[in-house]
C-alpha positions as CSV (number, residue, x, y, z in Angstrom):
1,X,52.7,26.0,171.4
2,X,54.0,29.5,170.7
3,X,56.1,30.0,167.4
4,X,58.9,31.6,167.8
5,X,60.3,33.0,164.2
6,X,64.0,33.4,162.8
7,X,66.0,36.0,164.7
8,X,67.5,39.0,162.9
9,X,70.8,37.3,163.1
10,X,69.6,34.3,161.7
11,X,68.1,36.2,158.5
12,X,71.7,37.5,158.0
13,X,72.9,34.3,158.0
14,X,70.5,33.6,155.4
15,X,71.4,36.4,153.3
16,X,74.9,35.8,153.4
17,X,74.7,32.2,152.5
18,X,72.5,32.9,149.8
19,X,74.9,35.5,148.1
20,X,77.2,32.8,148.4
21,X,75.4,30.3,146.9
22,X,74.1,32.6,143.6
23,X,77.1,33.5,142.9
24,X,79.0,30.1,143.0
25,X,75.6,29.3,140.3
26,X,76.2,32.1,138.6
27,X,79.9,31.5,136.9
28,X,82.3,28.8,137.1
29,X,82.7,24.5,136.8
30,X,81.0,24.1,140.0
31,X,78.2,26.4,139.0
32,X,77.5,25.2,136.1
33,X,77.1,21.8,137.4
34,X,74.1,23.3,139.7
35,X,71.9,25.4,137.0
36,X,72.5,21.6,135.0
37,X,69.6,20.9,137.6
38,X,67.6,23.1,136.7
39,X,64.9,23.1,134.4
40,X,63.3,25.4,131.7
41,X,65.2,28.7,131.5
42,X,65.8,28.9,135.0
43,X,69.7,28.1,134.1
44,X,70.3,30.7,131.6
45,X,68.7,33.5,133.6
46,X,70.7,32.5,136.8
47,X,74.0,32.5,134.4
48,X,73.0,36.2,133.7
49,X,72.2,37.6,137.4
50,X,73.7,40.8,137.8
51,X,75.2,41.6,141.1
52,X,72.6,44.0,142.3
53,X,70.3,41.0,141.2
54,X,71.7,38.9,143.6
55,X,71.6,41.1,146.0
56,X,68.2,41.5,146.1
57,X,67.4,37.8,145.7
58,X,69.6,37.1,148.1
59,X,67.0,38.8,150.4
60,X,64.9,36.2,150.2
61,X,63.9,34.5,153.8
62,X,64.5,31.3,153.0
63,X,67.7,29.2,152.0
64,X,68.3,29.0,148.2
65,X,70.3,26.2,148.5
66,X,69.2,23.0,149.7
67,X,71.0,20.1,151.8
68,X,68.8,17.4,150.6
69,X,66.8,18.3,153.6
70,X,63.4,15.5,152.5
71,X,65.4,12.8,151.4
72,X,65.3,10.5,154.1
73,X,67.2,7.7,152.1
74,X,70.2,10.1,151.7
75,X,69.9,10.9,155.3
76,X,69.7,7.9,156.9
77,X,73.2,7.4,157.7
78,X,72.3,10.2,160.5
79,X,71.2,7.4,162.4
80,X,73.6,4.7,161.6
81,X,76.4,5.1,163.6
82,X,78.6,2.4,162.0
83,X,78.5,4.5,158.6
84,X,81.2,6.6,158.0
85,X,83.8,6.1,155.8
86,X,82.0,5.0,152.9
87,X,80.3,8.6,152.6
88,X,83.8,10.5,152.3
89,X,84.8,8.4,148.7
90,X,81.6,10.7,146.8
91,X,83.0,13.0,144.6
92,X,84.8,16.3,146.0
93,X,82.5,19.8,145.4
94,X,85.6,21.9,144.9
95,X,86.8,24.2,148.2
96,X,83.8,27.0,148.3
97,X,81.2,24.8,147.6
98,X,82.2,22.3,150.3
99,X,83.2,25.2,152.3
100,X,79.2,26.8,151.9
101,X,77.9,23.6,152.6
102,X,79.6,23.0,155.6
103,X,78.6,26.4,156.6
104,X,74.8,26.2,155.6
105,X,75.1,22.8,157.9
106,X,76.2,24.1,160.7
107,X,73.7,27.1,160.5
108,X,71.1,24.8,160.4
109,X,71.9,22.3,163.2
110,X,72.7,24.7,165.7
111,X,69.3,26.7,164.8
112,X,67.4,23.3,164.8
113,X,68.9,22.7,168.3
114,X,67.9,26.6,169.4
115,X,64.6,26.9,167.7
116,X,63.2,24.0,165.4
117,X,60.3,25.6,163.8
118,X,62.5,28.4,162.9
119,X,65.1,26.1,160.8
120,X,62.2,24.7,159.0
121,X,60.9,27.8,158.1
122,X,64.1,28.8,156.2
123,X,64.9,25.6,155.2
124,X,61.6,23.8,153.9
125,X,63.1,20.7,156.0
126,X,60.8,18.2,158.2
127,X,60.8,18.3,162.0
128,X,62.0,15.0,161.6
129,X,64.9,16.0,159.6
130,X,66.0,18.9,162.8
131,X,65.6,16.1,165.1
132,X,67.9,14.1,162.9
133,X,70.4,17.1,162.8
134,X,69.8,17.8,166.5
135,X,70.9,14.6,167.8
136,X,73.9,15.0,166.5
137,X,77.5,17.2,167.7
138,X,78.2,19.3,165.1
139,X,81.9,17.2,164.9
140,X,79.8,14.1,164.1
141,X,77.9,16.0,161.5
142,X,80.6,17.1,159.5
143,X,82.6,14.4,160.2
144,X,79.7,12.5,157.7
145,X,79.0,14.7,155.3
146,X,82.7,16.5,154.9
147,X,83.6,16.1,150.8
148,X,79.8,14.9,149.7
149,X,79.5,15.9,146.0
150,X,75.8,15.4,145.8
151,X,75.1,17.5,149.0
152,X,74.7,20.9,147.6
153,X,71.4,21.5,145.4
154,X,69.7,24.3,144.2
155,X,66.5,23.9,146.2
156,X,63.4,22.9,143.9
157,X,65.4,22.3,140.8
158,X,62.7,20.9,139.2
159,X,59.9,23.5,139.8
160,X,60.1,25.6,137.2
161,X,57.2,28.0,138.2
162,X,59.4,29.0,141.6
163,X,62.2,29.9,140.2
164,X,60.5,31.6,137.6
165,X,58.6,33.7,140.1
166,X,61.9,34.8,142.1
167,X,64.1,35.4,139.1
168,X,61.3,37.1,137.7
169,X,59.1,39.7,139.7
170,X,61.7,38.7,142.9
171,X,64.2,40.8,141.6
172,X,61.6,43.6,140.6
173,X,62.9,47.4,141.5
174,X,59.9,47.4,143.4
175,X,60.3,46.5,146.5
176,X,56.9,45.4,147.3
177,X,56.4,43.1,144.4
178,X,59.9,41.5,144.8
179,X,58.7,40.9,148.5
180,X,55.5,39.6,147.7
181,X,57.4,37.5,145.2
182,X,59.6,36.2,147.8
183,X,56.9,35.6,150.5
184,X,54.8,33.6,148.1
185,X,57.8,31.0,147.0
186,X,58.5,30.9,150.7
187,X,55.0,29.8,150.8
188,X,54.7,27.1,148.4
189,X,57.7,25.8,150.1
190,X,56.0,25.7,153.5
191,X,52.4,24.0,151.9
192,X,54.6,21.7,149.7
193,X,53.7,18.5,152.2
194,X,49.7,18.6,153.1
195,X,50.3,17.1,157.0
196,X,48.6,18.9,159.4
197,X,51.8,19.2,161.1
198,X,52.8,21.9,159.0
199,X,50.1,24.2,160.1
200,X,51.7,26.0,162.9
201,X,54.4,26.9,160.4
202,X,52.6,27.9,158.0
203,X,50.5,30.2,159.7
204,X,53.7,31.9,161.4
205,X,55.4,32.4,157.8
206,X,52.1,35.0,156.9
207,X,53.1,36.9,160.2
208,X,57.2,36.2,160.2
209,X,58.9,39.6,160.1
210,X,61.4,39.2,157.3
211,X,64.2,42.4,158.8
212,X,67.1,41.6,156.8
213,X,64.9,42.1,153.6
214,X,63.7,45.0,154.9
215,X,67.0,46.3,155.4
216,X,68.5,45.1,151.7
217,X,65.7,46.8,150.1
218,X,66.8,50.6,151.8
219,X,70.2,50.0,150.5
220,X,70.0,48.7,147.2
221,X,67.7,50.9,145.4
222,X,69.0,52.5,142.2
């Protein structure tokens, strides 16, 4: 089967979200309830992301953020159709933090309905978790997940090494090393589960064209 990688719009979307989503981690309540997640001195560096900082790391070709994507207890209600109201009780995320993960959502159901292998490449997720997403109207989606507190996550929390590796030569002035920085997280992401399943995806993320990083790297040098 021939792999079809993200589109340029899609690596905007990307982008954008990601920008979002550093910056929400960077200051405020909210945020600091997110780099509580994280571990070693992943936090503390994240608190002290300059804004040209995030723009470069916001380059990176994956989502920072994750929706829980492999935790198929938390998603199982995608295939209960009886459960609904009980979900919308959890703890409110605060207006821009629902409003980013309703967005990030929406991104990644319509591109799992477009082009599955290209919402698991940004996303880390499991086919099974884009058919999940698929199979449902983006109404019905929402509809479940609208107010979830424990929905937004920094993705790997508990991976120290990762972040370590994108807060640290991923936001290089270089923009070679920051890219090979990127491309390597993206990488551990993809190889995290062993299942031969995985190995068309892996093998397209060595050849994926990454052009919104491409195009962040021209305009943000010093």
């Amino acid at each position: 089967m021939e792999f079809r990688g993200p589109e340029t719009a899609d690596f905007c979307n990307v982008q954008a979200m990601n920008q979002a989503f550093l910056k929400r981690m960077r200051g405020s309540t909210s945020g600091r309830e997110l780099r509580q997640q994280m571990v070693g001195t992943a936090a503390p560096m994240i608190r002290g992301l300059t804004d040209l900082q995030i723009k470069r790391l916001s380059a990176t070709p994956f989502l920072l953020l994750s929706l829980r994507e492999r935790d198929e207890d938390y998603w199982s209600f995608l295939t209960n159709h009886d459960s609904n109201g009980d979900l919308l009780i959890a703890p409110d995320l605060g207006f821009e933090s629902s409003q980013l993960a309703a967005a990030s959502l929406a991104f990644l159901w319509q591109l799992a309905r477009r082009n599955p292998y290209a919402a698991r490449l940004v996303s880390g997720a499991t086919l099974n978790w884009c058919e999940q997403l698929a199979e449902c109207t983006l109404f019905q989606l929402l509809q479940r997940t609208v107010g979830r507190g424990d929905l937004l996550r920094p993705r790997r929390p508990d991976d120290a090494e990762f972040w370590h590796k994108l807060l640290g030569p991923g936001l290089s002035s270089e923009q070679e090393v920051r890219r090979a920085a990127q491309l390597s997280a993206l990488q551990s992401i993809l190889t995290e589960d062993p299942v031969t399943r995985y190995r068309a995806v892996r093998a397209a993320a060595c050849n994926a064209s990454v052009p919104s990083l491409r195009v962040a790297e021209k305009r943000d040098r010093p």
